[in-house]
C-alpha angles and dihedrals in degrees: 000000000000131000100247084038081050087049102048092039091059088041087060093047099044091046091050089050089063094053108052088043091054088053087064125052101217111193128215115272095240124031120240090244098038112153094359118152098251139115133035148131117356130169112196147154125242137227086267104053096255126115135273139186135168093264088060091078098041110146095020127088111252118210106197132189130167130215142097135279085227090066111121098212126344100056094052088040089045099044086040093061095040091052103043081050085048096055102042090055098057082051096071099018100036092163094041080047097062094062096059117092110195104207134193117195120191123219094188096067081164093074102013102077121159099271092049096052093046087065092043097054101041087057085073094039143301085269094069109104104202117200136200147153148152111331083250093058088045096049089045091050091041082062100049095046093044086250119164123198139143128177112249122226114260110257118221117271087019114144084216145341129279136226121221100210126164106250117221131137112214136199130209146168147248092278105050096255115125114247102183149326111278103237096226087150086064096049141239094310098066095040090059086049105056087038089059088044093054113020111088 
C-alpha cells in the first residue's frame, strides 16, 4: 500500500470513527456530582395545592432548582435558560425528554403560596413543577438539597423584602443521586447539552 493509499485509508477510518461516535451520546464514567452529599426526603405542596414528596418523581430525572417568584433578576433568568434548554431538548429528544421533571422549589413559602407559584411556573413553560410548603418543610428541604437563603431586611422605601439564596440548578437521577450542575449562566444551549449527555 502506498503512502497517500495508506492516508486516505486511515482519513476514511478516522472520519468514520467520528460518525459513528457522534450517532451515540456516551456519557462520562463517572458523573461530575458522584457521591456528593444532595439530595433526600422532602414533603411539599404543588402549584396546585396537592402534595409532593421526593418519591413523587422515582425513576425520572429531577432538575431542581431553588429560589422565589418575588427575585428581580437571577431566578427568571435562571428558570428562563433551564427551560428554553428544556424545550429544545425534547425537541430533538421527545422520549429522553419525558423523563425529565423540571422543578422549582421556593424558599419564600410566606409569599409563594400555591396559587402564586401556579402563575409563576406556567410563565416557562406547563412543564415547570413549583413547590412549595410551610417555612419548616422548605428549610428542611433547603438542607437536604445544599441550599443556602435568608430573608433580607426590608430597606427603607422597599416595595417588599428580598431573599439571598445560593443559585444553582441540579440534576439527578432516577434514583435520587445528583449527576451534574446544570450550566444556566452559560445559556440554553448548554443546558440542552449536558440534559442529552445524561439523560437516558
Amino acid at each position: 500500500m502506498n503512502a497517500r493509499k495508506a492516508f486516505a485509508t486511515g482519513a476514511l477510518l478516522a472520519i468514520t470513527a467520528l460518525a459513528v461516535g457522534g450517532c451515540h451520546r456516551a456519557p462520562e464514567a463517572q458523573p461530575p456530582l458522584a457521591g456528593a452529599a444532595l439530595g433526600g426526603a422532602f414533603a411539599l405542596v404543588d402549584q396546585d395545592g396537592k402534595a409532593v414528596t421526593d418519591k413523587s418523581f422515582a425513576g425520572r430525572y429531577p432538575a431542581i432548582y431553588f429560589g422565589y417568584s418575588f427575585c428581580p433578576d437571577v431566578c427568571p433568568t435562571t428558570l428562563q435558560a433551564l427551560m428554553q434548554g428544556y424545550h429544545a431538548f425534547a425537541a430533538s429528544d421527545p422520549g429522553d425528554a419525558r423523563k425529565l421533571a423540571p422543578i422549582f422549589v421556593t424558599v419564600d413559602p410566606e409569599r409563594d403560596t400555591p396559587a402564586v407559584l401556579k402563575t409563576y411556573v406556567s410563565a416557562f413553560g406547563p412543564e415547570l413543577e413549583g413547590l412549595t410548603g410551610s417555612p419548616a418543610a422548605i428549610a428542611a428541604a433547603a438542607k437536604e438539597y445544599g441550599v443556602y437563603y435568608k430573608k433580607e431586611p426590608t430597606t427603607k422605601g422597599a416595595g417588599g423584602y428580598l431573599m439571598d439564596h445560593s443559585s444553582q440548578a441540579i440534576l439527578f437521577g432516577p434514583d435520587g443521586r445528583p449527576i451534574a450542575l446544570i450550566p444556566t449562566d452559560q445559556g440554553a444551549k448548554a443546558v440542552t447539552d449536558t440534559l442529552a449527555q445524561w439523560v437516558r
